[in-house]
Biopython code that builds the backbone (N, CA, C, O; Angstrom):
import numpy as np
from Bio.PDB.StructureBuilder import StructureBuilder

atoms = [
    (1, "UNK", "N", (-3.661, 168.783, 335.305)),
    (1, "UNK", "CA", (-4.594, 167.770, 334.856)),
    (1, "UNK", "C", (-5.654, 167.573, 335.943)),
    (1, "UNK", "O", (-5.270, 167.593, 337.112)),
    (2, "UNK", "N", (-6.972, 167.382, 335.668)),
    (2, "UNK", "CA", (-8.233, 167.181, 336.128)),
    (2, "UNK", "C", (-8.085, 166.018, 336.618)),
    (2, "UNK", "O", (-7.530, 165.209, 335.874)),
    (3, "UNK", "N", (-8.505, 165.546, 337.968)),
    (3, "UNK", "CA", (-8.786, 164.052, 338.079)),
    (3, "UNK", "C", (-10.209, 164.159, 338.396)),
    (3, "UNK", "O", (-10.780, 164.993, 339.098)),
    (4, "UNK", "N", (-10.783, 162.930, 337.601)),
    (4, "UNK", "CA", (-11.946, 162.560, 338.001)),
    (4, "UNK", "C", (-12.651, 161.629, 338.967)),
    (4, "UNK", "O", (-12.721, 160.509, 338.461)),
    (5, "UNK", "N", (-13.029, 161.664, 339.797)),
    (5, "UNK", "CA", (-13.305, 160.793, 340.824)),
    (5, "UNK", "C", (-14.901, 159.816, 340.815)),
    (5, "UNK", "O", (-16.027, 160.308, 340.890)),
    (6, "UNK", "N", (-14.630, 158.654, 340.726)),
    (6, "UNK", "CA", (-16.235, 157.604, 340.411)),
    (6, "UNK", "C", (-15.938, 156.806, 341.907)),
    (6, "UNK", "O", (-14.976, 156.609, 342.650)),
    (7, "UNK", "N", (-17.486, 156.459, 341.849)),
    (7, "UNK", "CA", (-17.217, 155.390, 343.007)),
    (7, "UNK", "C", (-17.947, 154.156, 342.486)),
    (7, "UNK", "O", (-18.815, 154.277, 341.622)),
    (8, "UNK", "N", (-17.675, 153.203, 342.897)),
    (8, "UNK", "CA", (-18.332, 151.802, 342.270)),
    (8, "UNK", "C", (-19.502, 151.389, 342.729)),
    (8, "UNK", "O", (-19.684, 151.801, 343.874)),
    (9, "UNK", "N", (-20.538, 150.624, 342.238)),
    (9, "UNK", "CA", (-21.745, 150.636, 342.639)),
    (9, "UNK", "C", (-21.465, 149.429, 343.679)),
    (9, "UNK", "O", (-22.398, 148.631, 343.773)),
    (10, "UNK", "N", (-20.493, 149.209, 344.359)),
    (10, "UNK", "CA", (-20.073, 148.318, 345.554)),
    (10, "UNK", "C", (-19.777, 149.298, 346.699)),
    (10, "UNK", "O", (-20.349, 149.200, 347.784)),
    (11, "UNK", "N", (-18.726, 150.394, 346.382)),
    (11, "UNK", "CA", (-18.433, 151.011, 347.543)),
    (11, "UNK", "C", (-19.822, 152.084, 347.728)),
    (11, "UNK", "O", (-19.968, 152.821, 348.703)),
    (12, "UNK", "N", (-20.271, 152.038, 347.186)),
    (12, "UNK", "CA", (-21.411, 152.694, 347.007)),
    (12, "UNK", "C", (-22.734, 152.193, 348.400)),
    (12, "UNK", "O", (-23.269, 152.723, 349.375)),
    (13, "UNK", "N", (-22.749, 151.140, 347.827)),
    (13, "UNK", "CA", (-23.696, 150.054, 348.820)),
    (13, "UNK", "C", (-22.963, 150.435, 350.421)),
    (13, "UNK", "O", (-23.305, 151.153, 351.361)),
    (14, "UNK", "N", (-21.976, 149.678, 350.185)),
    (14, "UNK", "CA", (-21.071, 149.935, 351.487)),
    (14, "UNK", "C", (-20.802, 151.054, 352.139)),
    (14, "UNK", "O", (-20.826, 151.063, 353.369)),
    (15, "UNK", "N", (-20.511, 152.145, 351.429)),
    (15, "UNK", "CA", (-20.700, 153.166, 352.337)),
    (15, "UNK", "C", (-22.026, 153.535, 352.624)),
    (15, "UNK", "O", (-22.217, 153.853, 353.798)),
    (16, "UNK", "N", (-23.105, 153.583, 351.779)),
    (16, "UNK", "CA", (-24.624, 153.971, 352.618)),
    (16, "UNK", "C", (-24.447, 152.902, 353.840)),
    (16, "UNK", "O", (-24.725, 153.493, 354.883)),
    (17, "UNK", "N", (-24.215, 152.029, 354.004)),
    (17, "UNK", "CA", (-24.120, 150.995, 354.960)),
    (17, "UNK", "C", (-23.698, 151.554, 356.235)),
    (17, "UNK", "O", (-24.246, 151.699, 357.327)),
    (18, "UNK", "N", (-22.531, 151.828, 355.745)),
    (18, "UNK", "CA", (-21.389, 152.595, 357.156)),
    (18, "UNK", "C", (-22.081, 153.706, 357.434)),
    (18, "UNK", "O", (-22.561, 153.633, 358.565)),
    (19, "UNK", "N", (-22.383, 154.895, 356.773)),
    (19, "UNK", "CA", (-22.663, 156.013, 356.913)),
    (19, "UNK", "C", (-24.009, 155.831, 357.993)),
    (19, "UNK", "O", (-24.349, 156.817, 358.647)),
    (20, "UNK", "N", (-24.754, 154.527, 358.146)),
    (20, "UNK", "CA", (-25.957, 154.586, 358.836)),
    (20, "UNK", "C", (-24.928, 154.949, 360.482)),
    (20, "UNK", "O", (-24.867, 156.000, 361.120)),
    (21, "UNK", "N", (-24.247, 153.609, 360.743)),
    (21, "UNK", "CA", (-23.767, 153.204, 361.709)),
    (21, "UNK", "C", (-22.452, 154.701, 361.812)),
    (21, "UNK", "O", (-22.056, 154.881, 362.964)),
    (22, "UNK", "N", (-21.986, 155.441, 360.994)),
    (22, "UNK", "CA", (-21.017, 156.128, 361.602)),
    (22, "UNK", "C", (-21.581, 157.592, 360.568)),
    (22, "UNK", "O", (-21.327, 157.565, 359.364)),
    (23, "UNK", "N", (-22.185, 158.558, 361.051)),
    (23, "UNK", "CA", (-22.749, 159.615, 360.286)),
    (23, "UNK", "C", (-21.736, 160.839, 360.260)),
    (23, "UNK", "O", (-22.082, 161.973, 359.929)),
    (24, "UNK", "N", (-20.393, 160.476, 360.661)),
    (24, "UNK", "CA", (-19.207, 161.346, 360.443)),
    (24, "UNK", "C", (-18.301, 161.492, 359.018)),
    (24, "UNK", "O", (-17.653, 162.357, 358.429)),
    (25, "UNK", "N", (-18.769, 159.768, 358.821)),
    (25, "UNK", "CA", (-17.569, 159.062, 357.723)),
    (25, "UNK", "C", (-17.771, 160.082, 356.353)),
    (25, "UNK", "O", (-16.885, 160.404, 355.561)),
    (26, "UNK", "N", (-19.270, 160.501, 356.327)),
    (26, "UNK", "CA", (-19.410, 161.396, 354.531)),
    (26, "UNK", "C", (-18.410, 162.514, 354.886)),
    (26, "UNK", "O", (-17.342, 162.516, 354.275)),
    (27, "UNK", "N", (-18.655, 163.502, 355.846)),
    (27, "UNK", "CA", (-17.633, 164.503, 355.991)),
    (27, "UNK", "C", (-15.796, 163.472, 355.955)),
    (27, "UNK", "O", (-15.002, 163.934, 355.136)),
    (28, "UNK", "N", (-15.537, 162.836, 356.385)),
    (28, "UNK", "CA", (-14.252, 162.444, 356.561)),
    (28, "UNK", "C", (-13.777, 161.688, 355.235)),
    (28, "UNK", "O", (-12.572, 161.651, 354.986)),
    (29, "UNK", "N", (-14.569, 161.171, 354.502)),
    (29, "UNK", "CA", (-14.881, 160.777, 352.868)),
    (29, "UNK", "C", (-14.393, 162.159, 351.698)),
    (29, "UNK", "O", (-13.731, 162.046, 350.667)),
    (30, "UNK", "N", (-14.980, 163.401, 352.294)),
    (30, "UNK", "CA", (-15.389, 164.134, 351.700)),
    (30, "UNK", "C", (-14.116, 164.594, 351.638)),
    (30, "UNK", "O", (-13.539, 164.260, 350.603)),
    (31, "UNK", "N", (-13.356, 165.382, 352.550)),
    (31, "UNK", "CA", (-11.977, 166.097, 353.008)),
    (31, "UNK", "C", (-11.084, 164.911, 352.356)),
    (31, "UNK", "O", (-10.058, 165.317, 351.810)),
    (32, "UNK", "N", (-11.231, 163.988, 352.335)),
    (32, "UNK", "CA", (-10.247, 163.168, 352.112)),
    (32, "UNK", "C", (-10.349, 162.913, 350.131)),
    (32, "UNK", "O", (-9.285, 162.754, 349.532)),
    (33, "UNK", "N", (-11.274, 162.909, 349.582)),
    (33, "UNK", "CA", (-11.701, 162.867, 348.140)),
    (33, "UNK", "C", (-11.231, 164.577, 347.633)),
    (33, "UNK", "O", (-11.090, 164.784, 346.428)),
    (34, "UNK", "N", (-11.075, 165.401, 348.353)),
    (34, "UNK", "CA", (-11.040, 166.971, 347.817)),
    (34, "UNK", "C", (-9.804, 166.493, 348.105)),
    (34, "UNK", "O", (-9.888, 165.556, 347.311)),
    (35, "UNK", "N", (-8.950, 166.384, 348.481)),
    (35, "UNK", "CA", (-7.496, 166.441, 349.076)),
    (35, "UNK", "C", (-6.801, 165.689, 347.557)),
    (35, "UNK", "O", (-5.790, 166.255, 347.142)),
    (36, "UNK", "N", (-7.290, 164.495, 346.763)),
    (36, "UNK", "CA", (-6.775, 163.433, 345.714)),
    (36, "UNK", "C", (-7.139, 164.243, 344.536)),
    (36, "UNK", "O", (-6.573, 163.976, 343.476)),
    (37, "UNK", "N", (-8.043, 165.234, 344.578)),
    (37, "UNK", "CA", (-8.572, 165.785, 343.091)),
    (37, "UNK", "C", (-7.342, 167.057, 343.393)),
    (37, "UNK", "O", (-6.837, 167.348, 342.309)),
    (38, "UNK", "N", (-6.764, 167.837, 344.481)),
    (38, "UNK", "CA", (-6.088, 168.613, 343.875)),
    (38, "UNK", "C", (-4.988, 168.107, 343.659)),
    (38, "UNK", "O", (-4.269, 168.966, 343.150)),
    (39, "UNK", "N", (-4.531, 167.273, 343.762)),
    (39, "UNK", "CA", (-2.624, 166.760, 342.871)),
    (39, "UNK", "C", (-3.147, 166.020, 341.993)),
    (39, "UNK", "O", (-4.356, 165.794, 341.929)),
    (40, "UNK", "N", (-2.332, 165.591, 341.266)),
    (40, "UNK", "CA", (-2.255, 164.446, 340.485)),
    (40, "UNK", "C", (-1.485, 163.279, 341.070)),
    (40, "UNK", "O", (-1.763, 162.119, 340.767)),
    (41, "UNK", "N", (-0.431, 163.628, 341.983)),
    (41, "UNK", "CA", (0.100, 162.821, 343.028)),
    (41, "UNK", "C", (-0.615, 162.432, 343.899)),
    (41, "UNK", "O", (-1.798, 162.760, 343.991)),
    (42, "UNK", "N", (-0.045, 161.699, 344.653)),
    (42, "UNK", "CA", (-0.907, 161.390, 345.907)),
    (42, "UNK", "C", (-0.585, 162.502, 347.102)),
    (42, "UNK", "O", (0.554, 162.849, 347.412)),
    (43, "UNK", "N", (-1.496, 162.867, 347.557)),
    (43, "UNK", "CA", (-0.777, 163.479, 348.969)),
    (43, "UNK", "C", (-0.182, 162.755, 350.142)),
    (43, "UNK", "O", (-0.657, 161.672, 350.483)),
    (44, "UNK", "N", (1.126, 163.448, 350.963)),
    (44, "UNK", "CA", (1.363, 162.516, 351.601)),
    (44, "UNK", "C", (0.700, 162.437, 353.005)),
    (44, "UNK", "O", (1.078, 161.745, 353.951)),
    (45, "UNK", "N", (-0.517, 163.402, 352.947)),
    (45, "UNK", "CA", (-1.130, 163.522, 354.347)),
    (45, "UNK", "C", (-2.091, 162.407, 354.240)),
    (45, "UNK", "O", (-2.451, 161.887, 355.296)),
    (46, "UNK", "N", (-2.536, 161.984, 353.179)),
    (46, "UNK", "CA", (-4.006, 160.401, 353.061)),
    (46, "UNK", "C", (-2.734, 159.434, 353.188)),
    (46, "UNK", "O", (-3.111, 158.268, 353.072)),
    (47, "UNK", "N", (-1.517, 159.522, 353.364)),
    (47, "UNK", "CA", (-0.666, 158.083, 353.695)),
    (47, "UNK", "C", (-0.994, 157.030, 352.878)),
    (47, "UNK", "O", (-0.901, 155.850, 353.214)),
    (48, "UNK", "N", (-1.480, 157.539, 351.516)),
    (48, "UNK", "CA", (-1.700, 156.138, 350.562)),
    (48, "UNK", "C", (-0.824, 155.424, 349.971)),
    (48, "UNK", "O", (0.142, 156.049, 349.532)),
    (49, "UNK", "N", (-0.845, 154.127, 349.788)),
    (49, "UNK", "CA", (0.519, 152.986, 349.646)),
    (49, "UNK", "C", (-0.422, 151.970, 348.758)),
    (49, "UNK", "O", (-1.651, 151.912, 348.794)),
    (50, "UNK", "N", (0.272, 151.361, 348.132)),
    (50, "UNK", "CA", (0.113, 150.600, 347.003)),
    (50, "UNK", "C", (0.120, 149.048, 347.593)),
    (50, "UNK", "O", (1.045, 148.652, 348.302)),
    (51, "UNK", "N", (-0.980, 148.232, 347.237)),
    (51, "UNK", "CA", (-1.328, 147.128, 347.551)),
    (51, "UNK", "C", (-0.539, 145.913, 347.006)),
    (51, "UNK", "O", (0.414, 146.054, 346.239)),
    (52, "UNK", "N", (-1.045, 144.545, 347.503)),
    (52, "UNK", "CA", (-0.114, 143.735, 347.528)),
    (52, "UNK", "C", (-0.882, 142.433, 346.929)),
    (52, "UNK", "O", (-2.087, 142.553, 346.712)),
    (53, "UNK", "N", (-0.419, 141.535, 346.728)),
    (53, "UNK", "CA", (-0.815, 140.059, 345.870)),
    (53, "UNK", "C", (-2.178, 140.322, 344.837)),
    (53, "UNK", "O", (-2.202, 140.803, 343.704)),
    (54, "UNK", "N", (-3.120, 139.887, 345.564)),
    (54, "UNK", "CA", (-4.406, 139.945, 344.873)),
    (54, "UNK", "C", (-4.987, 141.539, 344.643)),
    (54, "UNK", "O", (-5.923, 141.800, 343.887)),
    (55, "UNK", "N", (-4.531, 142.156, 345.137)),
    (55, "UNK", "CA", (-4.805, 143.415, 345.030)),
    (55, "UNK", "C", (-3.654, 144.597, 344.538)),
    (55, "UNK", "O", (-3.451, 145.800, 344.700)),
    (56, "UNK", "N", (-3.186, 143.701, 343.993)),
    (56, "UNK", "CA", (-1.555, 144.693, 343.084)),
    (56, "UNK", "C", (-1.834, 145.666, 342.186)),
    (56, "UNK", "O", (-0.969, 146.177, 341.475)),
    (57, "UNK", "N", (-3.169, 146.007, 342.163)),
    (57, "UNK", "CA", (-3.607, 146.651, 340.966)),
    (57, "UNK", "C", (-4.296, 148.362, 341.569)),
    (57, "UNK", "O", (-4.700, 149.303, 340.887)),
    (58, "UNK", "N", (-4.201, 148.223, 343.044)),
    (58, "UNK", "CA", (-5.298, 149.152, 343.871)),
    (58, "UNK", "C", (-4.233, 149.714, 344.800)),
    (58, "UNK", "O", (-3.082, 149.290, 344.697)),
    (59, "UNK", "N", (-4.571, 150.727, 345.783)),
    (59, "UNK", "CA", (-4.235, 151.702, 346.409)),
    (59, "UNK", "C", (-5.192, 151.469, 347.588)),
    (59, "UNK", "O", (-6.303, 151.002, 347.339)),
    (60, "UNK", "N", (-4.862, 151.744, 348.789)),
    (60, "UNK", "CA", (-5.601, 152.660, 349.931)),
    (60, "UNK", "C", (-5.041, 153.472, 350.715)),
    (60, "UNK", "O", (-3.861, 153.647, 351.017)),
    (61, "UNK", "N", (-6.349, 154.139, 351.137)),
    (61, "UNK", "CA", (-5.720, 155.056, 352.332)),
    (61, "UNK", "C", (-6.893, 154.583, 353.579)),
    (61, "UNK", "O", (-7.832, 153.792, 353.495)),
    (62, "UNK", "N", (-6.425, 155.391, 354.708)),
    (62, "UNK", "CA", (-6.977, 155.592, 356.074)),
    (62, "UNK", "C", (-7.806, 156.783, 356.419)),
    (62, "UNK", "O", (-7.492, 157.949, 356.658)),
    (63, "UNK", "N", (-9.167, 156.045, 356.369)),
    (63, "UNK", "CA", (-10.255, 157.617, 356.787)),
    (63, "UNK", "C", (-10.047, 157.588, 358.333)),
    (63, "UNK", "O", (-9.982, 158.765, 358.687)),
    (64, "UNK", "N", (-9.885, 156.572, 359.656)),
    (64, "UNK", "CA", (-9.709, 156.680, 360.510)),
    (64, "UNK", "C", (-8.940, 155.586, 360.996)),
    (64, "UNK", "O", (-8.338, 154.991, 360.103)),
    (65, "UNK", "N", (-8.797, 155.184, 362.045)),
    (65, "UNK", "CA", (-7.745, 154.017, 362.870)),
    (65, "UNK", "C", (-8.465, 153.337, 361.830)),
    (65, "UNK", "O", (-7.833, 153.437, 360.778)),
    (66, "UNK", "N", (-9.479, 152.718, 361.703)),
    (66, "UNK", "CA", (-9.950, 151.324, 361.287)),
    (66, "UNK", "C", (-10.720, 151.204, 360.080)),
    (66, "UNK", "O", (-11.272, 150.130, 359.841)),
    (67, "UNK", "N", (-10.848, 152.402, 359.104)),
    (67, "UNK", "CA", (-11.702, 152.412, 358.408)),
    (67, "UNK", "C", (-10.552, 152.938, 357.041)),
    (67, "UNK", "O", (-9.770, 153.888, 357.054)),
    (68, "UNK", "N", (-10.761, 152.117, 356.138)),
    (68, "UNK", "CA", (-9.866, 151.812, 354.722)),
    (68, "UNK", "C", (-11.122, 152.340, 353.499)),
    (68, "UNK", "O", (-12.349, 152.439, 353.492)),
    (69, "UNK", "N", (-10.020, 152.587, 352.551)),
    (69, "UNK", "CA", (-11.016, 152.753, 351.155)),
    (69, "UNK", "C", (-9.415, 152.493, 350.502)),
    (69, "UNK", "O", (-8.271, 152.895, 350.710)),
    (70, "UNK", "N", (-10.300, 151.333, 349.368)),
    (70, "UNK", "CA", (-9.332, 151.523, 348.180)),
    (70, "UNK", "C", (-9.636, 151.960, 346.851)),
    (70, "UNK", "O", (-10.825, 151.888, 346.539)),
    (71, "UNK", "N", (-8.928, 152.343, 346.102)),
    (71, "UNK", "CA", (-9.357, 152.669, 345.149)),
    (71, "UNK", "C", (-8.548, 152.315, 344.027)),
    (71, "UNK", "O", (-7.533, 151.725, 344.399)),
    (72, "UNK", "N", (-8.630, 152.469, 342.704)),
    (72, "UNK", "CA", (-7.362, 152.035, 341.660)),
    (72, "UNK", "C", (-7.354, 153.731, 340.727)),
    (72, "UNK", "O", (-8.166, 154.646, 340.867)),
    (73, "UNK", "N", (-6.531, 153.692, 340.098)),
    (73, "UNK", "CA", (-6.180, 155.144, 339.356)),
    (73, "UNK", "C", (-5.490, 154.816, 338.089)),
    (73, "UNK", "O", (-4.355, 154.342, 338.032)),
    (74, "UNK", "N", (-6.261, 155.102, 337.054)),
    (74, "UNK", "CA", (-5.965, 154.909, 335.707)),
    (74, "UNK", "C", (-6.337, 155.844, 335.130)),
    (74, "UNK", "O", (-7.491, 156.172, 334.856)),
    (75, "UNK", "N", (-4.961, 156.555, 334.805)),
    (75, "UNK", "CA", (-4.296, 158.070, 334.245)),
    (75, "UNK", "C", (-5.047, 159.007, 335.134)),
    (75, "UNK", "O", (-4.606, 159.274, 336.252)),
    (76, "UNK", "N", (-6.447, 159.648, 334.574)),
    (76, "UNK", "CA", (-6.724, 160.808, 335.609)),
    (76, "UNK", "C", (-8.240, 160.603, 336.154)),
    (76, "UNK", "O", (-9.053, 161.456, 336.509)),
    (77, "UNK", "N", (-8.377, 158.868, 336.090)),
    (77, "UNK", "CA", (-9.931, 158.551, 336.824)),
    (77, "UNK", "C", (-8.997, 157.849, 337.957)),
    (77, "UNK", "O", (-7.974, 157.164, 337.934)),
    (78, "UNK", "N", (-10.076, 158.490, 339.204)),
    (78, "UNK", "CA", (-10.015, 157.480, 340.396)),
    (78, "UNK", "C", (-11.056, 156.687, 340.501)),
    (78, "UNK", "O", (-12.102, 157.321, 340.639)),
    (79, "UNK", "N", (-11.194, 155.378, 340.488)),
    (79, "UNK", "CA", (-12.346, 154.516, 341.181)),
    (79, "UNK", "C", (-12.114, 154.291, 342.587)),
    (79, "UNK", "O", (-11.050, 153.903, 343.071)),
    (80, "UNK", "N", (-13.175, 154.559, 343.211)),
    (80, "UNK", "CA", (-13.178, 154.033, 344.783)),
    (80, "UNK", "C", (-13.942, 152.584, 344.489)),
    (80, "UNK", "O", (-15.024, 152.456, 343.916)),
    (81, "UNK", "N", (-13.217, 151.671, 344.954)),
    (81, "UNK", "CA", (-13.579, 150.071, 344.987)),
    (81, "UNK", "C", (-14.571, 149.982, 346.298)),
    (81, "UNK", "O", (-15.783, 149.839, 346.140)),
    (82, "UNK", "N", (-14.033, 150.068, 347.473)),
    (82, "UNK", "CA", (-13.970, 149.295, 348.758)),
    (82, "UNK", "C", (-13.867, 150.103, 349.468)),
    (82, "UNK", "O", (-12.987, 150.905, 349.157)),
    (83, "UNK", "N", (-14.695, 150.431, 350.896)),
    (83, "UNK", "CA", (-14.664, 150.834, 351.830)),
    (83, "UNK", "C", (-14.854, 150.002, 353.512)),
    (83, "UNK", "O", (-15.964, 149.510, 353.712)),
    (84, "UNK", "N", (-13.945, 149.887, 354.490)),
    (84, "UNK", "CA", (-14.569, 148.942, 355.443)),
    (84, "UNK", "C", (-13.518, 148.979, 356.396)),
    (84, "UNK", "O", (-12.566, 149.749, 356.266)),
    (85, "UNK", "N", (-13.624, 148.280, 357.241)),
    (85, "UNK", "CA", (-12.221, 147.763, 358.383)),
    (85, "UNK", "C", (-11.034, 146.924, 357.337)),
    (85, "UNK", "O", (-11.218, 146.156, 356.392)),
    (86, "UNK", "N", (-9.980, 147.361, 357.863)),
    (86, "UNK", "CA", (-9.142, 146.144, 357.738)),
    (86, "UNK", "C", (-8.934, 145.042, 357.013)),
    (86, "UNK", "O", (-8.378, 144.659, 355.983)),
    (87, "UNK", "N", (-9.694, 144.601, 358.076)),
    (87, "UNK", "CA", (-10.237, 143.216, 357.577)),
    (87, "UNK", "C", (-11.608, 142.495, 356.412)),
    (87, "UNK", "O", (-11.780, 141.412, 355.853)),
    (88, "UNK", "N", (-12.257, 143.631, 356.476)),
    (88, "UNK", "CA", (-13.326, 143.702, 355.897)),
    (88, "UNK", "C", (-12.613, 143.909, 353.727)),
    (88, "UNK", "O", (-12.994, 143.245, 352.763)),
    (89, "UNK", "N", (-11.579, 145.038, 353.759)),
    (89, "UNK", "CA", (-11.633, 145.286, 352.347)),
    (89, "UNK", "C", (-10.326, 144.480, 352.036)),
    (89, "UNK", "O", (-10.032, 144.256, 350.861)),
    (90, "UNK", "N", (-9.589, 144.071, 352.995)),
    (90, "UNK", "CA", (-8.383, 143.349, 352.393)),
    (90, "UNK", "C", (-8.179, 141.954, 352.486)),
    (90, "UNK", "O", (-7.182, 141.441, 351.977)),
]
sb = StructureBuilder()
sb.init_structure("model")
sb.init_model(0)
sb.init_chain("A")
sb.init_seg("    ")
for serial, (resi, resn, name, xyz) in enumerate(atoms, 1):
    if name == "N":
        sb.init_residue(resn, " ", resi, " ")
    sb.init_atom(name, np.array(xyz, "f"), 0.0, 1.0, " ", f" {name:<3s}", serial, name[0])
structure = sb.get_structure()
């Protein structure tokens, strides 16, 4: 099965944002988005784990020490929500 991958016109904003301040993150975005389209599983190298209270509905993983993206997955679309620190998407 095909997964399709969208990004939201939020993480969207936000990453042109980041990408000014960190011009690595599209490549580390990139490797990390090719890695979710070939399983249908998750891989266990993006270390993605399933969220909690207000966000029971979403997923993230780790592009670096400090930098998060979540996303939600319904059947074979991924939405990327949120990209940021920590503190910033959770």
């Amino acid at each position: 099965m095909k997964i399709n991958i969208e990004a939201s016109p939020y993480f969207q904003r936000r990453f042109l944002k980041l990408r000014k301040k960190r011009p690595q993150i599209g490549t580390l975005l990139k490797n990390a988005l090719r890695l979710l389209k070939q399983s249908e599983f998750f891989p266990e190298s993006l270390k993605i784990h399933p969220l909690h209270g207000k966000l029971k509905d979403y997923y993230a993983f780790s592009l670096t020490y400090d930098l998060r993206v979540v996303f939600q997955k319904k059947s074979n679309f991924i939405i990327l929500v949120n990209i940021g620190s920590h503190e910033e998407v959770y």
